[in-house]
Legacy VTK file of the C-alpha trace (Angstrom):
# vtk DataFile Version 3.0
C-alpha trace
ASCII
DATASET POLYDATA
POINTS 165 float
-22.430 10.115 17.856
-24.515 12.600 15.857
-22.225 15.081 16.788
-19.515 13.319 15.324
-21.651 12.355 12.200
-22.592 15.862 11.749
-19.166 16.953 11.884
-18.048 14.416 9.263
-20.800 14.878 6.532
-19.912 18.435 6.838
-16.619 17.618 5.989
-17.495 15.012 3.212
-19.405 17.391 1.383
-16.489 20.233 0.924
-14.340 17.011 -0.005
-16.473 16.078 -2.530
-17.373 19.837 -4.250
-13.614 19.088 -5.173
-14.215 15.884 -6.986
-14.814 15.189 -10.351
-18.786 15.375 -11.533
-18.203 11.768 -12.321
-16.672 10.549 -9.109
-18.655 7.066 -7.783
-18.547 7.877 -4.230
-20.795 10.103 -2.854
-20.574 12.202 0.635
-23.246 9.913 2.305
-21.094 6.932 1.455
-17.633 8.679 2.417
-19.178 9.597 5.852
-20.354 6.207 6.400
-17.318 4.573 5.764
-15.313 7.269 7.723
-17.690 6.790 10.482
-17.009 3.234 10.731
-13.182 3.431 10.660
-13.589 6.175 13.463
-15.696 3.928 15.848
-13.786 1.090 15.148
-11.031 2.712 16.923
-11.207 1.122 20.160
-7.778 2.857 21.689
-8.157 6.246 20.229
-9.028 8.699 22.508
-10.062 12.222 21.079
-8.933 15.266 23.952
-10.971 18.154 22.142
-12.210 19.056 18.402
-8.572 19.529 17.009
-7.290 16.079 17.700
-10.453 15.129 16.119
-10.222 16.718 12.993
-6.790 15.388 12.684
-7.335 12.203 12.898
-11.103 13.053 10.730
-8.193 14.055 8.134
-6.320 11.157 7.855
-9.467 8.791 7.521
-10.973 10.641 4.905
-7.704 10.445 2.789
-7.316 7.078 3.653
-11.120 5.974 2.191
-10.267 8.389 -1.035
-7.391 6.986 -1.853
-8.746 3.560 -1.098
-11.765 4.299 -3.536
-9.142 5.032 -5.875
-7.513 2.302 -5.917
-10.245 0.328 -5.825
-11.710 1.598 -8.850
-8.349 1.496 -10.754
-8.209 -2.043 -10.330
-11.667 -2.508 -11.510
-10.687 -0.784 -14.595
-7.447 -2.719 -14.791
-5.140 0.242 -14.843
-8.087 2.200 -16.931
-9.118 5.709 -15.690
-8.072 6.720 -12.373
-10.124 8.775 -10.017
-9.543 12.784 -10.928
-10.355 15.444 -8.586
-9.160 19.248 -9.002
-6.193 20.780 -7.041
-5.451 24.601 -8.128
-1.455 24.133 -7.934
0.188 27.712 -7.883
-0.836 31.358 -9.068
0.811 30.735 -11.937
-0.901 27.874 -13.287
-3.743 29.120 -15.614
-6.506 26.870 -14.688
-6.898 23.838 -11.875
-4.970 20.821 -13.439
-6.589 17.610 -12.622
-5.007 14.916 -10.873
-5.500 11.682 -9.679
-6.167 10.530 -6.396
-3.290 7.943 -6.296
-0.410 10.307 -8.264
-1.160 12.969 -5.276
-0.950 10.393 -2.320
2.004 9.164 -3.505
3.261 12.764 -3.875
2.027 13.765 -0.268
4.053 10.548 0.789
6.954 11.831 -0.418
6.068 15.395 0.496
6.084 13.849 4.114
9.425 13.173 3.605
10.806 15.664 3.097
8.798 18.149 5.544
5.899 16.580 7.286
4.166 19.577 8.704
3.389 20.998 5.093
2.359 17.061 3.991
0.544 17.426 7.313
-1.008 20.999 6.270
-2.274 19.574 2.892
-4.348 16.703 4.675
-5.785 18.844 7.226
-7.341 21.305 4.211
-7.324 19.646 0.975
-8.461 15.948 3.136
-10.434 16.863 6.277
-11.696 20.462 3.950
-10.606 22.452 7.728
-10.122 26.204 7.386
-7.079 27.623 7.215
-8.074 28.886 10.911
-8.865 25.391 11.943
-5.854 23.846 10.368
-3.456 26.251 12.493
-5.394 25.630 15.451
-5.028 21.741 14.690
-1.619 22.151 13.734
-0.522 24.726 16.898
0.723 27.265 14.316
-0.075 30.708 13.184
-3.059 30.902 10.434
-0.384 33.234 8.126
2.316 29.984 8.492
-0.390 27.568 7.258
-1.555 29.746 4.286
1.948 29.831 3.377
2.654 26.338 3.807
-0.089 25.305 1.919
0.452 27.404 -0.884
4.395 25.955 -1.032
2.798 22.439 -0.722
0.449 23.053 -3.146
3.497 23.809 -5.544
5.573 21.311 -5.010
2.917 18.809 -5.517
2.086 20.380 -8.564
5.647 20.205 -9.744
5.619 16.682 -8.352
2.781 15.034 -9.957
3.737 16.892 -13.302
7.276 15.843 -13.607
6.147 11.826 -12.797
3.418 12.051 -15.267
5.650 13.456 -18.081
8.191 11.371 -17.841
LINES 1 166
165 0 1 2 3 4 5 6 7 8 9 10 11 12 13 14 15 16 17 18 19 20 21 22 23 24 25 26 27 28 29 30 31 32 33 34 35 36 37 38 39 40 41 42 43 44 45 46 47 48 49 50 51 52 53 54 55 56 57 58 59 60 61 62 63 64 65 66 67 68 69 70 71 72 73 74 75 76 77 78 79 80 81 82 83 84 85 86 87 88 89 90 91 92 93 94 95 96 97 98 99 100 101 102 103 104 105 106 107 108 109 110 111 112 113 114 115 116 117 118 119 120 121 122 123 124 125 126 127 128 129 130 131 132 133 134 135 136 137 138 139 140 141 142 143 144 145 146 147 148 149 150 151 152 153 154 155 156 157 158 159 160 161 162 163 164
């Protein structure tokens, strides 16, 4: 179990030097409630590190996103939850986005090709290397870097289209 903790703080902390300077939940809390949704899963089984960190992945997206809802409904539809995502080369500087905009855009994202939805969880989520993420995913580190960067786009596009209109 410290193994696993270790593991997870580590991740919680490059989750949260993405995060807003005012987000509310702080890596100590995201790893405890991570934690506890990982032990709580009596059937899963965990074969080596990589099926670890993908399931790490989806947890950690799945306590984000239910921070941010969380919060939005304390605020009655107020200010969401922002955290920077670079989108593309082209854009100028890191737009910010919300935490419930880009899970509904990785939803559809999943959709429509669920290894790069996949791609985006494992290294924006779980924070994993582009190294780890291939090794996760069983594809080549070049094929990640390149799906990420086309997921990274089309989120971008995604997200900016739904909030203009």
């Amino acid at each position: 179990m410290p193994i696993v903790y270790a593991e997870l703080h580590n991740l919680a902390e490059g989750q949260m030097r993405q995060q807003a300077a005012d987000h509310t939940l702080h890596p100590s809390a995201l790893v405890a409630e991570a934690f506890l949704k990982l032990i709580d899963q009596t059937d899963a089984r965990w074969n080596d590190r990589r099926e670890f960190y993908g399931f790490a992945s989806k947890v950690m997206r799945s306590v984000l996103v239910d921070h941010a809802r969380a919060k939005s409904a304390r605020k009655r539809g107020g200010s969401w939850v922002r955290i920077g995502v670079s989108a593309a080369a082209k854009v100028e500087s890191d737009p910010v986005l919300d935490m419930l905009a880009l899970d509904e855009a990785l939803e559809a994202l999943a959709g429509v090709d669920a290894q790069l939805a996949r791609i985006v969880e494992l290294r924006f989520f779980g924070g994993l290397t582009t190294d780890m993420a291939a090794e996760v995913i069983g594809i080549s580190k070049r094929s990640v870097e390149r799906g990420y960067q086309q997921a990274r786009l089309w989120l971008y596009e995604r997200i900016s289209s739904a909030q203009s209109g």
